[in-house]
N, C-alpha and C positions, 0 to 999 in steps of 0.2 A: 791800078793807077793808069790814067793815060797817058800816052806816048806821044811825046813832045817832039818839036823840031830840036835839032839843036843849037847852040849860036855858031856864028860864023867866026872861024878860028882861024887865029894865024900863029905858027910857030917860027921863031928867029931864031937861029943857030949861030951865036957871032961870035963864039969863042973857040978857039982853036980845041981845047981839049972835049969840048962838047963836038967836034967835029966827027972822031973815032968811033962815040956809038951810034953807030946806023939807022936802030931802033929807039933813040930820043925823042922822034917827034912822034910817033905811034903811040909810043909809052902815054906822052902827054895826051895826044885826041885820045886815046881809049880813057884813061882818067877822067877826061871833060865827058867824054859820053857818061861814065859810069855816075859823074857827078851830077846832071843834067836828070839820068834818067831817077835820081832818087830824092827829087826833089818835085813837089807838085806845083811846077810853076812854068809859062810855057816861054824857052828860052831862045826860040826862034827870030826875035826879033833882035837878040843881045849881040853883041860884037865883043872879043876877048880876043887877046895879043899873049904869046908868054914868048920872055927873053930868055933862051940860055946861053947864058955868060958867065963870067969869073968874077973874081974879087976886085980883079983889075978892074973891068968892065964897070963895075959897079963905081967905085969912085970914080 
């Protein structure tokens, strides 16, 4: 399979108890990489956001 860019990411932290694990946004880009590279599609052009939030947050 060929190796793709990947999209350009952005991780938000906006909740207090996501604040604690340190390793939360890493967690995430390693997933998007891992997602990205098993898929045959080239993702270097995409733009993706992820919010970590609460319940509260959400409503």
């Amino acid at each position: 399979m060929t190796r793709h860019a990947l999209p350009a990411t952005e991780v938000l932290v906006v909740a207090d108890c996501w604040q604690a694990e340190t390793e939360a946004e890493a967690t995430v880009l390693r997933a998007i990489a891992a997602a990205a590279e098993s898929v045959d599609a080239d993702t270097g052009d995409a733009e993706l956001a992820v919010m970590l939030t609460d319940d509260a947050g959400i409503r």
